[in-house]
PDB file of N, CA, C and O in Angstrom:
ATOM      1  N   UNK A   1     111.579  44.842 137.729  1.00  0.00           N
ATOM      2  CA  UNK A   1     112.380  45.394 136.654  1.00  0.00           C
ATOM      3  C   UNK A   1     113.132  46.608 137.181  1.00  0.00           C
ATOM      4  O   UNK A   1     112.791  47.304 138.137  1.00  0.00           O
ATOM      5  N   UNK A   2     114.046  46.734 136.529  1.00  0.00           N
ATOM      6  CA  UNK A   2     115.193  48.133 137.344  1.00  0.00           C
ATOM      7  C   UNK A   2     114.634  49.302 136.431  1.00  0.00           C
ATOM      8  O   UNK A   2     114.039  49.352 135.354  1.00  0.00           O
ATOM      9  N   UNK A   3     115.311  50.631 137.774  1.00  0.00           N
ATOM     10  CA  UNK A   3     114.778  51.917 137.002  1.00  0.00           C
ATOM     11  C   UNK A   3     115.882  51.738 136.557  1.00  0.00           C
ATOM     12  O   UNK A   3     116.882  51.267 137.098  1.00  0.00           O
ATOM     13  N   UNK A   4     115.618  52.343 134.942  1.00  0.00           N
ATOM     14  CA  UNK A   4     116.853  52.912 134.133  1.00  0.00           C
ATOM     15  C   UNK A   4     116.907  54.028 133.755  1.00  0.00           C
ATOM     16  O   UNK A   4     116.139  54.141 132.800  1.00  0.00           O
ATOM     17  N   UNK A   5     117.437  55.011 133.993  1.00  0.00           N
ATOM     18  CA  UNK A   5     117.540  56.139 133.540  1.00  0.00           C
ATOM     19  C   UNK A   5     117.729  56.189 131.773  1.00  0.00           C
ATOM     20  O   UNK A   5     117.622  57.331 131.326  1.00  0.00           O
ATOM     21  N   UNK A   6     117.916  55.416 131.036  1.00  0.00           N
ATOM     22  CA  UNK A   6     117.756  55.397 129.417  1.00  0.00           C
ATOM     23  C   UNK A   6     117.856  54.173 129.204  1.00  0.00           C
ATOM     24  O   UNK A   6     118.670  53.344 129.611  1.00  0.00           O
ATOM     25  N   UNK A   7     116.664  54.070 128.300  1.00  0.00           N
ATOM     26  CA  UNK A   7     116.378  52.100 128.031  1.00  0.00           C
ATOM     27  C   UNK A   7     115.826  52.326 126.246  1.00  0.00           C
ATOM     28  O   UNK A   7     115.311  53.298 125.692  1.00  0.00           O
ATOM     29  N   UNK A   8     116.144  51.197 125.817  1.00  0.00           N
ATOM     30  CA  UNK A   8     115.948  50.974 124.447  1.00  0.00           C
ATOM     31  C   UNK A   8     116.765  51.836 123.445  1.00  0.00           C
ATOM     32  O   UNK A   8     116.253  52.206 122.389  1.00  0.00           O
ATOM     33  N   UNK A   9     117.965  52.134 123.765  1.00  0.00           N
ATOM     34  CA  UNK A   9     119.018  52.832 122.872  1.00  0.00           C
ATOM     35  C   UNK A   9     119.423  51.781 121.776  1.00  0.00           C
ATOM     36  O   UNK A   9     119.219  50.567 121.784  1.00  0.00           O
ATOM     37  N   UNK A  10     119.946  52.430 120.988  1.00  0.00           N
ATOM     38  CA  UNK A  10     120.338  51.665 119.483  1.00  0.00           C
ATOM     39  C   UNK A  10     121.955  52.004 119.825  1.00  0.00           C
ATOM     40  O   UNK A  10     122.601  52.808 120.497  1.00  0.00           O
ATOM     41  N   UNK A  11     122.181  50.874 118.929  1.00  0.00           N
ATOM     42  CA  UNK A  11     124.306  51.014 119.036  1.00  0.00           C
ATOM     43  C   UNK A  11     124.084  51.242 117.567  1.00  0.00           C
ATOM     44  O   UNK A  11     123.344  50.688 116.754  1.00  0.00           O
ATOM     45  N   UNK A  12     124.935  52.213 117.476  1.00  0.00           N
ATOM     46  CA  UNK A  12     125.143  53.295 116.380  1.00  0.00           C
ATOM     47  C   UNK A  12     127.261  52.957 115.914  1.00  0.00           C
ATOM     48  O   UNK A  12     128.208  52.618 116.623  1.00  0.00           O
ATOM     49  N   UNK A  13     127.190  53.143 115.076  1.00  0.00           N
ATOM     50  CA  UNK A  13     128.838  52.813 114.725  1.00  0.00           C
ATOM     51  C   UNK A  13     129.315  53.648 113.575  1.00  0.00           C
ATOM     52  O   UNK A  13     128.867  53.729 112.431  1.00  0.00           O
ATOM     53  N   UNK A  14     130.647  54.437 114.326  1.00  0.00           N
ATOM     54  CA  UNK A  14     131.037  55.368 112.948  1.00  0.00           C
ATOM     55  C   UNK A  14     132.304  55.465 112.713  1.00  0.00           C
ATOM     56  O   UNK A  14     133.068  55.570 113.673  1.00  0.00           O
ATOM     57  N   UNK A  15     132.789  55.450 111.418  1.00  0.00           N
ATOM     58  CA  UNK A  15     134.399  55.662 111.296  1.00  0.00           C
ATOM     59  C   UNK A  15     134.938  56.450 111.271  1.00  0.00           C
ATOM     60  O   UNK A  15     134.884  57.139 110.253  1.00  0.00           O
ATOM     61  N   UNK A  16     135.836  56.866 112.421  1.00  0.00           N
ATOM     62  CA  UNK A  16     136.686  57.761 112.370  1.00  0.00           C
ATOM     63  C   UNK A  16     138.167  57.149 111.801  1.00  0.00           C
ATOM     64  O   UNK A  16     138.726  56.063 111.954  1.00  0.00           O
ATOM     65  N   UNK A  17     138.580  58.604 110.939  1.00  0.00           N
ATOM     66  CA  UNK A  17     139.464  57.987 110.113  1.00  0.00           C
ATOM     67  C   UNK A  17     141.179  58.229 110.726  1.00  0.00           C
ATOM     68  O   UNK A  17     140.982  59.022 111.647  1.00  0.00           O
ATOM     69  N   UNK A  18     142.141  58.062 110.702  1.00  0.00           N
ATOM     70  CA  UNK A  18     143.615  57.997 111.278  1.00  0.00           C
ATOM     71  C   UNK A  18     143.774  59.870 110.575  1.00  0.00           C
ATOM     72  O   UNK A  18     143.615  60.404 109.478  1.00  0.00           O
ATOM     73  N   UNK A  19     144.155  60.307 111.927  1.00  0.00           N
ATOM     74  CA  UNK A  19     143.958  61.967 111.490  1.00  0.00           C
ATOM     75  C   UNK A  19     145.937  61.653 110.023  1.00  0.00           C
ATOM     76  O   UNK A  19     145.991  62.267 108.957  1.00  0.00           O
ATOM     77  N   UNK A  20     146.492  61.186 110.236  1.00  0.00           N
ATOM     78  CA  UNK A  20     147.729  61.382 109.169  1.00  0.00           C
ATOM     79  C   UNK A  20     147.163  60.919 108.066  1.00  0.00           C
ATOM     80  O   UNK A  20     147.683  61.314 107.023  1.00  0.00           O
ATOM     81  N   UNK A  21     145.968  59.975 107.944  1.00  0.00           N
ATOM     82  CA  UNK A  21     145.438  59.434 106.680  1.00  0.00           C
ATOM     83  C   UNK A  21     144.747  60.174 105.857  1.00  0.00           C
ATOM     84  O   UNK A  21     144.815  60.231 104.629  1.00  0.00           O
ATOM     85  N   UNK A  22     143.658  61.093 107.055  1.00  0.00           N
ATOM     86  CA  UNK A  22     142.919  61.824 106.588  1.00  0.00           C
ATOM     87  C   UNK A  22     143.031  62.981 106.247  1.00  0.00           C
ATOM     88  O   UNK A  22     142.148  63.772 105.916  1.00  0.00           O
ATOM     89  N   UNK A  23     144.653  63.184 106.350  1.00  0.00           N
ATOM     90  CA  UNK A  23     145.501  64.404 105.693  1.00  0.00           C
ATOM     91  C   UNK A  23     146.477  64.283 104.589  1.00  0.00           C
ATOM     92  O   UNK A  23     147.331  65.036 104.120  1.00  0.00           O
ATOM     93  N   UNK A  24     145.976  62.819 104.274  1.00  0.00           N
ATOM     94  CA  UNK A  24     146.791  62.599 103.116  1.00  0.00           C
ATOM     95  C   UNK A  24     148.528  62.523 102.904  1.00  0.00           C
ATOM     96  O   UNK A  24     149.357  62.695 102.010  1.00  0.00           O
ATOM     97  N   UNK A  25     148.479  62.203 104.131  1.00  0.00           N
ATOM     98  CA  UNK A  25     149.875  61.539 104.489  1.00  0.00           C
ATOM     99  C   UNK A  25     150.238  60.319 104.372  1.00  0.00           C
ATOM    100  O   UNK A  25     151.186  59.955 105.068  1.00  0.00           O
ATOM    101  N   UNK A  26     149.485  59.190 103.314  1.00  0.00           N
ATOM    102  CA  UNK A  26     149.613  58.098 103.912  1.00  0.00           C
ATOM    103  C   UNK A  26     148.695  57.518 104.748  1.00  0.00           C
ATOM    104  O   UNK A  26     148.040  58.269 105.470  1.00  0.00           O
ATOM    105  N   UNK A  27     148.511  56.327 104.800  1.00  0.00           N
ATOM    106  CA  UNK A  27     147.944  55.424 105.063  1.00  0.00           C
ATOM    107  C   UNK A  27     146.730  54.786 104.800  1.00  0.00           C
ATOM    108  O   UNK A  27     145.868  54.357 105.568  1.00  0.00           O
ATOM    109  N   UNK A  28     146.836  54.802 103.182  1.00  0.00           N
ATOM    110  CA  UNK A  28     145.895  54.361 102.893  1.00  0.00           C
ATOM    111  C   UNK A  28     146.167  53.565 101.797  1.00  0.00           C
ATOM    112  O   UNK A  28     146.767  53.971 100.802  1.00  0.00           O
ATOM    113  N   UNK A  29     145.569  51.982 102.012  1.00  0.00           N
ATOM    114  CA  UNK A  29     145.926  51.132 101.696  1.00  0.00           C
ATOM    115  C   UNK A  29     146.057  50.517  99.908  1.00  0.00           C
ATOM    116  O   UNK A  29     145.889  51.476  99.155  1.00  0.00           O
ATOM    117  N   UNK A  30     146.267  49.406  99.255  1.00  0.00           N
ATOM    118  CA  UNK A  30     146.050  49.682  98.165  1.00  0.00           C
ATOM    119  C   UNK A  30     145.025  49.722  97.367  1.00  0.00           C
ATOM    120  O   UNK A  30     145.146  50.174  96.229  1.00  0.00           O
ATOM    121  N   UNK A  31     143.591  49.151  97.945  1.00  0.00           N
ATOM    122  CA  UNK A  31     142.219  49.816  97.601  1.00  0.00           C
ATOM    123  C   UNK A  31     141.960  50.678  98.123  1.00  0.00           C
ATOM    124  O   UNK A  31     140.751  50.786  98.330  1.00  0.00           O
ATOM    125  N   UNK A  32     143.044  52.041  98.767  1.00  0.00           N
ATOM    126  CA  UNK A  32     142.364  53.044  98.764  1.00  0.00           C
ATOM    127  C   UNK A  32     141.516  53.503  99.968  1.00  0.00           C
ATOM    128  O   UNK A  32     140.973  54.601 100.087  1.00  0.00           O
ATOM    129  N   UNK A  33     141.495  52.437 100.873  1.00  0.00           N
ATOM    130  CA  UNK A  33     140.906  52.540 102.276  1.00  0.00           C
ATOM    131  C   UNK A  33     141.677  53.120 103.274  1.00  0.00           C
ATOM    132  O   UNK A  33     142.842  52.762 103.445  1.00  0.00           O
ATOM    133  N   UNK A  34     141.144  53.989 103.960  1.00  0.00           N
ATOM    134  CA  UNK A  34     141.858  54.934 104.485  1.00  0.00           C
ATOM    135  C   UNK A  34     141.861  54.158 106.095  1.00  0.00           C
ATOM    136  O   UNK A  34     140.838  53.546 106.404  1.00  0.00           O
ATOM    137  N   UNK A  35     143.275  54.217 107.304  1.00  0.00           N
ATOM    138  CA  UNK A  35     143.045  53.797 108.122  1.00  0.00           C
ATOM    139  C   UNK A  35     142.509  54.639 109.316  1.00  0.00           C
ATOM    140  O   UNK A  35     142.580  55.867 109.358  1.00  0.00           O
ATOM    141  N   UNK A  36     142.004  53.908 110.213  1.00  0.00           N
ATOM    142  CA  UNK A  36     140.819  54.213 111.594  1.00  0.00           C
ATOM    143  C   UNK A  36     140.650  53.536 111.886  1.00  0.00           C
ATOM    144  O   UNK A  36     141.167  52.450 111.625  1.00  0.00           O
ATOM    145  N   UNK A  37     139.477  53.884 112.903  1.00  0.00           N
ATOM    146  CA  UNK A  37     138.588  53.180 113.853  1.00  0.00           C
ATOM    147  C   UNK A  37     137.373  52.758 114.085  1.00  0.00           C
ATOM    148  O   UNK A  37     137.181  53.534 115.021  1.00  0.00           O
ATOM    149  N   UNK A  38     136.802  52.419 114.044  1.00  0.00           N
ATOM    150  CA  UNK A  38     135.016  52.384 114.301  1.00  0.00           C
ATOM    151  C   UNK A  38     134.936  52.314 115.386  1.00  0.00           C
ATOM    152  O   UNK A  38     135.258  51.313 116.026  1.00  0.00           O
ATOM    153  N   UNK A  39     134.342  53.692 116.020  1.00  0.00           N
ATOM    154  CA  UNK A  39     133.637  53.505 117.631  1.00  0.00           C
ATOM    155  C   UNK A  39     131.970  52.888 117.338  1.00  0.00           C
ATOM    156  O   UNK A  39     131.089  53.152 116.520  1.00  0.00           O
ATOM    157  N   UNK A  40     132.074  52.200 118.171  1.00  0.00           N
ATOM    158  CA  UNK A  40     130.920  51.631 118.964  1.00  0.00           C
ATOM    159  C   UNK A  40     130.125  52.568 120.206  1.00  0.00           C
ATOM    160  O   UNK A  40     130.689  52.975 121.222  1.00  0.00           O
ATOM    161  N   UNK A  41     129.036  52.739 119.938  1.00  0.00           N
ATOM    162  CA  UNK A  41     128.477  54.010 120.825  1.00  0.00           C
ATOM    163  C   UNK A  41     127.062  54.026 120.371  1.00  0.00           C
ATOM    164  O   UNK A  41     126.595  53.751 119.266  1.00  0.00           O
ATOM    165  N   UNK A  42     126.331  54.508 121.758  1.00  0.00           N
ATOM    166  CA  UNK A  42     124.701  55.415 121.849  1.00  0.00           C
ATOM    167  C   UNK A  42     125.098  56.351 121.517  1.00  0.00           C
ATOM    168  O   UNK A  42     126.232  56.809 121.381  1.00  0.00           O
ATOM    169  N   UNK A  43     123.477  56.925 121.262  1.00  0.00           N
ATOM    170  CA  UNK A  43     123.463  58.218 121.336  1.00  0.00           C
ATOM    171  C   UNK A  43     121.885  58.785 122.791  1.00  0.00           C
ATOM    172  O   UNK A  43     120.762  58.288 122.876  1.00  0.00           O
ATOM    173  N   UNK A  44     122.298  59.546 123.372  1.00  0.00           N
ATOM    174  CA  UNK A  44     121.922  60.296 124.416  1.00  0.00           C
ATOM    175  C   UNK A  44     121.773  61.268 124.474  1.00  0.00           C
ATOM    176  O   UNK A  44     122.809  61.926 124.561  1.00  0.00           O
ATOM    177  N   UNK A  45     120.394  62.081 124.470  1.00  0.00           N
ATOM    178  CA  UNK A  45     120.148  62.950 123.892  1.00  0.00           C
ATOM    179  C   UNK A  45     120.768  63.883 123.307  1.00  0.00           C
ATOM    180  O   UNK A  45     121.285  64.957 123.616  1.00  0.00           O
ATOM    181  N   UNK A  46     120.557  63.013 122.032  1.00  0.00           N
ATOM    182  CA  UNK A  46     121.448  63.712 120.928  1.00  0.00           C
ATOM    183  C   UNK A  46     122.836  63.798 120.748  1.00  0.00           C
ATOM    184  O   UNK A  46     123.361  64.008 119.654  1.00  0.00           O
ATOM    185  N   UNK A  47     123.602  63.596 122.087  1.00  0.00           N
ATOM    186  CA  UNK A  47     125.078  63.132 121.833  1.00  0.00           C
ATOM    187  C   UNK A  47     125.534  61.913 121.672  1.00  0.00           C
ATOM    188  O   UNK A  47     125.161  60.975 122.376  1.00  0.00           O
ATOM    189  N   UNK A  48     126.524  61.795 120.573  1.00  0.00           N
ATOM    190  CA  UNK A  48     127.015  60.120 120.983  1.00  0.00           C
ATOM    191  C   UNK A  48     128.021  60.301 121.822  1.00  0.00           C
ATOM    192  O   UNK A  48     128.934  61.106 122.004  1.00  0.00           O
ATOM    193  N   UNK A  49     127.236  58.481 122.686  1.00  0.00           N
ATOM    194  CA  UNK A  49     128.576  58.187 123.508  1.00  0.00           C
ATOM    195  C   UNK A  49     129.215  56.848 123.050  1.00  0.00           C
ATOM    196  O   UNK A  49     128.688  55.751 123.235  1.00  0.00           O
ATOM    197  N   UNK A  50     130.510  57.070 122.378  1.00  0.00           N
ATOM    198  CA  UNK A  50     130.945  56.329 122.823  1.00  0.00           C
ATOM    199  C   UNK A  50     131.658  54.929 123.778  1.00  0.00           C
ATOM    200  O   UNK A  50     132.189  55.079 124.878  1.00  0.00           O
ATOM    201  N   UNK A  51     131.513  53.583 123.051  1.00  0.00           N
ATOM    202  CA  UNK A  51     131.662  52.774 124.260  1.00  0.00           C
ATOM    203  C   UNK A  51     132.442  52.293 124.359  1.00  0.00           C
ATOM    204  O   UNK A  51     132.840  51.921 125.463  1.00  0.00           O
ATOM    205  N   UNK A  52     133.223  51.992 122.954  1.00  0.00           N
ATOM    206  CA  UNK A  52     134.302  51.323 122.724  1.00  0.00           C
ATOM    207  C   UNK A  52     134.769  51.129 121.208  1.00  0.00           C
ATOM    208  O   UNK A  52     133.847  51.014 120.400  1.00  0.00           O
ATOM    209  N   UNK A  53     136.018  51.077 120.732  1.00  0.00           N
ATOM    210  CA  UNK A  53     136.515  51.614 119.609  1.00  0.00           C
ATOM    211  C   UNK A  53     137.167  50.103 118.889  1.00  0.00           C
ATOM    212  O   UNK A  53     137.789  49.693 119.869  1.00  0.00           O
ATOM    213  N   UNK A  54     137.346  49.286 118.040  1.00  0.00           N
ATOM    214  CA  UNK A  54     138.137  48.733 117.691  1.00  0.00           C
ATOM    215  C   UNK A  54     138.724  49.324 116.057  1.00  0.00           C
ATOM    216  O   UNK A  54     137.893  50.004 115.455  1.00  0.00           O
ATOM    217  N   UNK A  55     140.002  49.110 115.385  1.00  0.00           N
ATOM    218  CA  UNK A  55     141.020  49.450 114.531  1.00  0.00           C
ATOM    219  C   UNK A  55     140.110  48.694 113.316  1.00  0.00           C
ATOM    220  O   UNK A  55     139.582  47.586 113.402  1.00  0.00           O
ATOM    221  N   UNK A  56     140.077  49.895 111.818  1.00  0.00           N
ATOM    222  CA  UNK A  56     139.089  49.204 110.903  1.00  0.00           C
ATOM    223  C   UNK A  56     139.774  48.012 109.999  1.00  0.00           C
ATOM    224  O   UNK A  56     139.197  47.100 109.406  1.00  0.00           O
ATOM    225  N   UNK A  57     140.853  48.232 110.058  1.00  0.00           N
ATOM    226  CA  UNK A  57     141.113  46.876 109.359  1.00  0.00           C
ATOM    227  C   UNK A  57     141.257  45.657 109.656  1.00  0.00           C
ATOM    228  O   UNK A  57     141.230  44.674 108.916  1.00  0.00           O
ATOM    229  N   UNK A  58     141.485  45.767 111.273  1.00  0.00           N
ATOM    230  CA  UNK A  58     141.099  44.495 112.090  1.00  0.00           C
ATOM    231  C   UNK A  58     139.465  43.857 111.728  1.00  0.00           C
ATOM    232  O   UNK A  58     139.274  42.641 111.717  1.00  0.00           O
ATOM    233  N   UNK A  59     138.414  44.800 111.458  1.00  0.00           N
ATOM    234  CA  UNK A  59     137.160  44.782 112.045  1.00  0.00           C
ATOM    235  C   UNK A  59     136.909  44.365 110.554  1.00  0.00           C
ATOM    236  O   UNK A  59     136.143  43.401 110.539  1.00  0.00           O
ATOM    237  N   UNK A  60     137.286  44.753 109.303  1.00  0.00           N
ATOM    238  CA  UNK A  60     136.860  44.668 108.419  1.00  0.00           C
ATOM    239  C   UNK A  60     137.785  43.457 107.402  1.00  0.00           C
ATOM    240  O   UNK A  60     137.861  43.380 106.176  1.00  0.00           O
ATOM    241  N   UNK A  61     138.349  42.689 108.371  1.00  0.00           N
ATOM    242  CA  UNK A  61     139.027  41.483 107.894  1.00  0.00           C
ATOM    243  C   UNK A  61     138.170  40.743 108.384  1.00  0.00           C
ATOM    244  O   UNK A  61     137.813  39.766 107.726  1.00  0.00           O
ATOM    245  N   UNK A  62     137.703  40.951 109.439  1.00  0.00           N
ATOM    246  CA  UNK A  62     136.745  39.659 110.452  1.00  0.00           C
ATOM    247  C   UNK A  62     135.508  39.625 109.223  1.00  0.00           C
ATOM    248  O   UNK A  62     135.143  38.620 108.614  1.00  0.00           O
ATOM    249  N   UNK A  63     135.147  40.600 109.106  1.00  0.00           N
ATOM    250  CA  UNK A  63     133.918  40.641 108.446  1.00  0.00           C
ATOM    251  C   UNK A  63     133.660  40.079 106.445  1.00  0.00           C
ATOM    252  O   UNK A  63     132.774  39.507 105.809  1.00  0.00           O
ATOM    253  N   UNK A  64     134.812  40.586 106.185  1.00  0.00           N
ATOM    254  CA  UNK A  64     135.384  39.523 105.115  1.00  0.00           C
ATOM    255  C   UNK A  64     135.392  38.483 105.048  1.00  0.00           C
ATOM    256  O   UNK A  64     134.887  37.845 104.124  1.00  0.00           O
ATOM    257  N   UNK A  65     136.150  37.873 106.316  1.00  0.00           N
ATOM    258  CA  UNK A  65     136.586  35.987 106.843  1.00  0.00           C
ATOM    259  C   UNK A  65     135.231  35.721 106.993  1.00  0.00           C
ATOM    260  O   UNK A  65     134.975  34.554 106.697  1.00  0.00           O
ATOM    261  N   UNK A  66     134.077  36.506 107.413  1.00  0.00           N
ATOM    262  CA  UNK A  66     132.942  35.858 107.826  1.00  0.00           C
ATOM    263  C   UNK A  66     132.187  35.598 106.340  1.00  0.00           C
ATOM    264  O   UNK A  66     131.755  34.530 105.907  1.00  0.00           O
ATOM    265  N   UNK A  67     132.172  36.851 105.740  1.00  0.00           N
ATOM    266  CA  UNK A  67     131.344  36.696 104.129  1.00  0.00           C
ATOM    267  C   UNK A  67     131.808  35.372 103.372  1.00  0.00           C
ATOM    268  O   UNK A  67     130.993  34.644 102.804  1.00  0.00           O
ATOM    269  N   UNK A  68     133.178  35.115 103.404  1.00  0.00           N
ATOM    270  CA  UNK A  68     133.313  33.891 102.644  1.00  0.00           C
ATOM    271  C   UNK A  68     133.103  32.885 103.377  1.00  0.00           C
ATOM    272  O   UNK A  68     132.785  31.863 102.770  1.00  0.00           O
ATOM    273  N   UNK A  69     133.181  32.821 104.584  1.00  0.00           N
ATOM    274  CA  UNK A  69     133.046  31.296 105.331  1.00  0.00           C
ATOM    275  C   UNK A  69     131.379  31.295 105.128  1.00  0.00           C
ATOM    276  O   UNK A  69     130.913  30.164 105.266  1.00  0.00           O
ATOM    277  N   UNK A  70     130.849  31.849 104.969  1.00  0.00           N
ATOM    278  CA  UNK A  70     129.201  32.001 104.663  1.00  0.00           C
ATOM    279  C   UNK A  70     128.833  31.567 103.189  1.00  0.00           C
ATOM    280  O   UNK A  70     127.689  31.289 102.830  1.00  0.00           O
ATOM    281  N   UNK A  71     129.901  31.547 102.424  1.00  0.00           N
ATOM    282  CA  UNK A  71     129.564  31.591 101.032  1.00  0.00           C
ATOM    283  C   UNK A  71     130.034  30.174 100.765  1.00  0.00           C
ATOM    284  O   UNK A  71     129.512  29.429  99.935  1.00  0.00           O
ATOM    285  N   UNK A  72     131.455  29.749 101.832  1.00  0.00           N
ATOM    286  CA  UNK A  72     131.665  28.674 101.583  1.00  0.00           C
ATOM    287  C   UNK A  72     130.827  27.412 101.768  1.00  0.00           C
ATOM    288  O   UNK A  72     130.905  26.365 101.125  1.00  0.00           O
ATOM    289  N   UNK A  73     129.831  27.788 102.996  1.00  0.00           N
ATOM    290  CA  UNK A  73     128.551  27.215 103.640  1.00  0.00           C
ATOM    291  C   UNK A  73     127.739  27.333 102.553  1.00  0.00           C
ATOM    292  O   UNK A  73     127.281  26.210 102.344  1.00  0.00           O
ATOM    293  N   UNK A  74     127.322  28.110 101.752  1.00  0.00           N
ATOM    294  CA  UNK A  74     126.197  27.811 101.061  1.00  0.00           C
ATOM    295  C   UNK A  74     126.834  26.979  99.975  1.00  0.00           C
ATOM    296  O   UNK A  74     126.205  25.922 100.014  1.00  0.00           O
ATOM    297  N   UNK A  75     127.819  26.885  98.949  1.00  0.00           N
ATOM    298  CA  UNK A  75     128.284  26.512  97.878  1.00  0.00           C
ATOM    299  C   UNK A  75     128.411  24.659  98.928  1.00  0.00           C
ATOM    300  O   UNK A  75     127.756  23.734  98.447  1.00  0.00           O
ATOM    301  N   UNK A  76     128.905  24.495  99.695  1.00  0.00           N
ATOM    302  CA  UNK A  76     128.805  23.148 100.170  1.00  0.00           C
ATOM    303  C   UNK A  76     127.753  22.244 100.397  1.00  0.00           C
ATOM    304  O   UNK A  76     127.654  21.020 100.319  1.00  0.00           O
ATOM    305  N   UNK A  77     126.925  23.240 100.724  1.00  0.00           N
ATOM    306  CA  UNK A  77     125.891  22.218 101.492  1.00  0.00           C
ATOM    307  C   UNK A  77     124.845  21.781  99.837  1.00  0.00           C
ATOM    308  O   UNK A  77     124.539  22.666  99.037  1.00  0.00           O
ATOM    309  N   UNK A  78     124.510  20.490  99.665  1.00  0.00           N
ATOM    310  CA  UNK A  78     123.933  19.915  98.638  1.00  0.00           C
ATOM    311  C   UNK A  78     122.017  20.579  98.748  1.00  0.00           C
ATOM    312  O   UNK A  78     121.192  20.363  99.636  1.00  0.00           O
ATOM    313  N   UNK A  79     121.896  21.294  97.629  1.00  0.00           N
ATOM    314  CA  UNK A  79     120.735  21.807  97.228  1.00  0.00           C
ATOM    315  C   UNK A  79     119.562  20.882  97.657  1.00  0.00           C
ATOM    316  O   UNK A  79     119.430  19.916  96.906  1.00  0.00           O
ATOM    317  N   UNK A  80     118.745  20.944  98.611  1.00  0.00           N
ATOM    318  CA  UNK A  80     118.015  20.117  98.437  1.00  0.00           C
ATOM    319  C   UNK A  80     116.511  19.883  97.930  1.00  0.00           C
ATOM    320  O   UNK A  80     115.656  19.123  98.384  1.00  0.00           O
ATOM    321  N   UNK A  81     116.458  20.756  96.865  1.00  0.00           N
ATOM    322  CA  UNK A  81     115.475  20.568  96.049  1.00  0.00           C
ATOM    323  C   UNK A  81     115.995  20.029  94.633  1.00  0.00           C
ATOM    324  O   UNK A  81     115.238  19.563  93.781  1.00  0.00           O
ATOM    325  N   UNK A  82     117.230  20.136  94.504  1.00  0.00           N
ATOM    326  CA  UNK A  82     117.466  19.044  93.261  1.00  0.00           C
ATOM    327  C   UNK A  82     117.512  17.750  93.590  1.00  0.00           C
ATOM    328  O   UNK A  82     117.667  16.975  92.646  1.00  0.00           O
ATOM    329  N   UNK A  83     117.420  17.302  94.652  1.00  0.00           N
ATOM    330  CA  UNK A  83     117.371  15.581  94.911  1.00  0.00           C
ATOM    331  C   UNK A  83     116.047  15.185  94.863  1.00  0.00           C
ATOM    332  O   UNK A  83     115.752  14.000  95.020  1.00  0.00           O
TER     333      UNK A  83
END
């Protein structure tokens, strides 16, 4: 097994918001969701590091498309305790 200098870290995820949004300039959408980022990141003693960032409305469309394709899966598939 390899030495690791830090093993068993948790990925931690936080939104940072579009600094013109979060000054109320705009950009925030028509529910009101403000635009950013979600970094992806440890934390190391006690600091986060960052690992990688993707754009929240990209991230939070995927995750939408996924809730209904999940919902569409359950509403399809035939109950099988009523047969």
């Amino acid at each position: 097994m390899a030495d690791y200098a830090f093993s068993k870290l948790a990925l931690h995820v936080r939104f940072v918001p579009d600094p013109v949004a979060a000054a109320g300039w705009g950009g925030a959408d028509e529910q009101g969701n403000v635009a950013g980022t979600y970094e992806f990141g440890v934390e190391l003693d006690g600091a986060f590091v960052p690992l990688f960032s993707e754009k929240s409305g990209r991230l939070d469309a995927a995750i939408a498309a996924a809730k209904a394709n999940a919902e569409a899966d359950k509403t399809a598939k035939p109950n099988a305790s009523a047969e």
